[in-house]
C-alpha positions in Angstrom: 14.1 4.0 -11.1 13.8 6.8 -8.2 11.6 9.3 -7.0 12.5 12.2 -9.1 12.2 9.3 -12.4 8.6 8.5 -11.3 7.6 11.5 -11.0 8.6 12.9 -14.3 6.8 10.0 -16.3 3.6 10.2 -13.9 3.4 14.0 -14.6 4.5 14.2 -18.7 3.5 10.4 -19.7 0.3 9.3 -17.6 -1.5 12.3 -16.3 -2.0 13.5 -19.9 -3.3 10.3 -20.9 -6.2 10.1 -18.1 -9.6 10.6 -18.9 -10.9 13.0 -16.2 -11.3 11.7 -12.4 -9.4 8.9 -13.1 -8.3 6.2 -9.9 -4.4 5.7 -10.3 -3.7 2.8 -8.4 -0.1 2.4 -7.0 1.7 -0.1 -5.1 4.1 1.1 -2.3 7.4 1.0 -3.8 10.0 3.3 -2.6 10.0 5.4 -5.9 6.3 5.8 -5.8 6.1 6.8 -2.0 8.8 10.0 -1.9 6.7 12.5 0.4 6.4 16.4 -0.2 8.5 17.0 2.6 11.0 14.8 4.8 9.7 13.8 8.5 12.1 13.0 10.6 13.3 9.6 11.4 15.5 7.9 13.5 18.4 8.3 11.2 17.5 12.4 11.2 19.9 14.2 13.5 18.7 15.4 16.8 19.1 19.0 15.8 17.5 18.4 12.5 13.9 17.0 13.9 14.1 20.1 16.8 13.6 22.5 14.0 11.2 20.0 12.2 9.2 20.1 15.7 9.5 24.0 15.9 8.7 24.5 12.1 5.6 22.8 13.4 4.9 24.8 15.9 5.2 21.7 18.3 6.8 22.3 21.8 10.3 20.4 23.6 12.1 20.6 25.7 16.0 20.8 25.8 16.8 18.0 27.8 14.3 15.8 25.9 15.8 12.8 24.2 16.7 12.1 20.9 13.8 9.0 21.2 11.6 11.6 23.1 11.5 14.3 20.8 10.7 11.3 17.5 7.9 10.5 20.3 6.4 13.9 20.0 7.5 13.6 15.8 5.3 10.2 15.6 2.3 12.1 17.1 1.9 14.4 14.6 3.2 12.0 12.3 0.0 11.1 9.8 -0.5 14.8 9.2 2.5 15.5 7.1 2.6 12.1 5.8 1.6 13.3 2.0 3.0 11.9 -0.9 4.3 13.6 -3.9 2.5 12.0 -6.8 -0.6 12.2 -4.8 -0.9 16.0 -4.3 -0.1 16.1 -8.1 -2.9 13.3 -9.2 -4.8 15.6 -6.6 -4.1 19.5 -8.5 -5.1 17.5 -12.0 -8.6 16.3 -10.6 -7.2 12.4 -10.0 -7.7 10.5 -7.3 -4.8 7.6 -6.1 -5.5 4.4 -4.6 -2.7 2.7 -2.5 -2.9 -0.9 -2.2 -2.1 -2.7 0.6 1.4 -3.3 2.2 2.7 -6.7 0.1 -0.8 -7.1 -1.4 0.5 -6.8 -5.2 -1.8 -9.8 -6.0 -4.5 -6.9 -6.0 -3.0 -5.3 -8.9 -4.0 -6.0 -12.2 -0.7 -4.5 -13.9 0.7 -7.3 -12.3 -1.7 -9.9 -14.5 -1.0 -7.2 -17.7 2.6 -7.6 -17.0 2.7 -11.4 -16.9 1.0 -11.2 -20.4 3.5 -8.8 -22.1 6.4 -10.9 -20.7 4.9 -14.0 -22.0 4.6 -13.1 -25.5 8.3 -11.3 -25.2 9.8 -14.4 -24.2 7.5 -16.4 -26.9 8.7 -14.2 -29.7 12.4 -13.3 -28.5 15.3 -15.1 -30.9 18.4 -13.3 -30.5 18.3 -11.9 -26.6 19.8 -8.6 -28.0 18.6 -5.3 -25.8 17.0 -3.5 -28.8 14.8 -6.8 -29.8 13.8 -7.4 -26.6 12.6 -2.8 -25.9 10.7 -3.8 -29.5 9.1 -7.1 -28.8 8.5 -5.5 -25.2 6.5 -2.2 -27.0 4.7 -4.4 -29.5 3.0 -6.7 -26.7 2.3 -3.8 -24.5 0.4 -2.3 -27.9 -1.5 -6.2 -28.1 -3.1 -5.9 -25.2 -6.4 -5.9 -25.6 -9.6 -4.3 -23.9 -11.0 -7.8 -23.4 -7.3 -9.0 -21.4 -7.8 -5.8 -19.3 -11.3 -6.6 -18.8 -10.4 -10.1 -17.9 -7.5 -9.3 -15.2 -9.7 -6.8 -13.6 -12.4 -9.7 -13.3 -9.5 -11.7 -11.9 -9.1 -9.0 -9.1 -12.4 -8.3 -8.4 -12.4 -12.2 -7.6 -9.5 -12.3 -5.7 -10.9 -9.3 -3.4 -14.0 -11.0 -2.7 -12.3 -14.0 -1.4 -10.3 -12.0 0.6 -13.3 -10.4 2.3 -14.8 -13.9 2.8 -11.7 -14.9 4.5 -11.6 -12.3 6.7 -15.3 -12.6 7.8 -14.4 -16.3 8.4 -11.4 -15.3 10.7 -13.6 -12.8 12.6 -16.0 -15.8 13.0 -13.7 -18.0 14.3 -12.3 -14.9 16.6 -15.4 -14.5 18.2 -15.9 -18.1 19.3 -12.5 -17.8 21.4 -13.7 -15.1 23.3 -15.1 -16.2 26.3 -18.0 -14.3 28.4 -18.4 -14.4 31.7 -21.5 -13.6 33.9 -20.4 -10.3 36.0 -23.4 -11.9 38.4 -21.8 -14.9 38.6 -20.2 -16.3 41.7 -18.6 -18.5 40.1 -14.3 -18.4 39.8 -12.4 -17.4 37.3 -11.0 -21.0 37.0 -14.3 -22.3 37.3 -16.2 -20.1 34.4 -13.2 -21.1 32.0 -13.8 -23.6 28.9 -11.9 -26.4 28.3 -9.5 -26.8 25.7 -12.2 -29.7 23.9 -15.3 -27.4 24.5 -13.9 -24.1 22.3 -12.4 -26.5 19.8 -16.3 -27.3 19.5 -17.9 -23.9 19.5 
């Protein structure tokens, strides 16, 4: 799979088959994240990111760096960084959600995927490459509304823990800080807790 792949089967395969103002969500693979037009990097030659900079209307100097002028490129950065399959989701009324870096576990396609591969390997006899793309079709046409329903439940589970677990480690944050009274006279050494005293808090 690349780029180019991707896009072809987002724009002639799903998009037609989206009822209108649909979420797409999408992990970050590499295929999935090609962006409408190259930034520089710092594999980009140093010539190549001065006319990126200029196209931009963006100032250097000559005797800047190769590492000063991706300086004044990671600036400006975020506002070019637009992705390919998002502008066309955008132009067809769709919206795309990304998830997280390394966060597939918040992916139900991942759930779907585990079902359809189950029932492949269930029902596969001979290992032969056109069984497997027909035993592969058939389980993706089995899946039902209620296993969809049921792995998005999953999900919606999974994300509430997550935001319980991150209230708990800004709890547990907030009882290390220590404050100290600006008033006080007392020295730095002095106004400090002891090791037994935050382990308490």
């Amino acid at each position: 799979m690349n780029g180019d792949y991707y896009e072809q089967w987002f724009k002639n395969k799903l998009l037609p088959n989206l009822d209108p103002n649909s979420i797409i969500v999408i992990d970050n693979a590499s295929y999935h994240s090609v962006f409408v037009e190259n930034i520089p990097n710092t594999s980009t030659k140093k010539d190549d990111i001065r006319r990126w900079l200029t196209s931009k209307n963006i100032a250097w100097n000559s005797d800047m760096l190769k590492a000063e002028l991706l300086n004044l490129v990671q600036n400006v950065r975020s506002k070019y960084e637009e992705y390919r399959v998002d502008r066309i989701a955008t132009l067809h009324g769709h919206t795309v959600l990304r998830l997280p870096p390394y966060h597939c576990e918040l992916n139900p396609i991942e759930n779907i995927w585990s079902v359809v591969k189950g029932k492949v390997a269930a029902e596969n006899r001979t290992f032969k490459e056109n069984e497997v793309e027909e035993l592969t079709k058939k389980a993706i046409d089995n899946v039902s509304d209620e296993t969809w329903k049921n792995c998005v439940g999953h999900i919606i589970k999974e994300e509430q823990l997550m935001w319980e677990l991150d209230g708990m480690c800004d709890t547990a944050v907030d009882n290390l800080i220590i404050h100290f009274d600006p008033d006080s006279t007392d020295t730095a050494s002095e106004g400090m807790l002891s090791t037994e005293e935050v382990m308490s808090s």
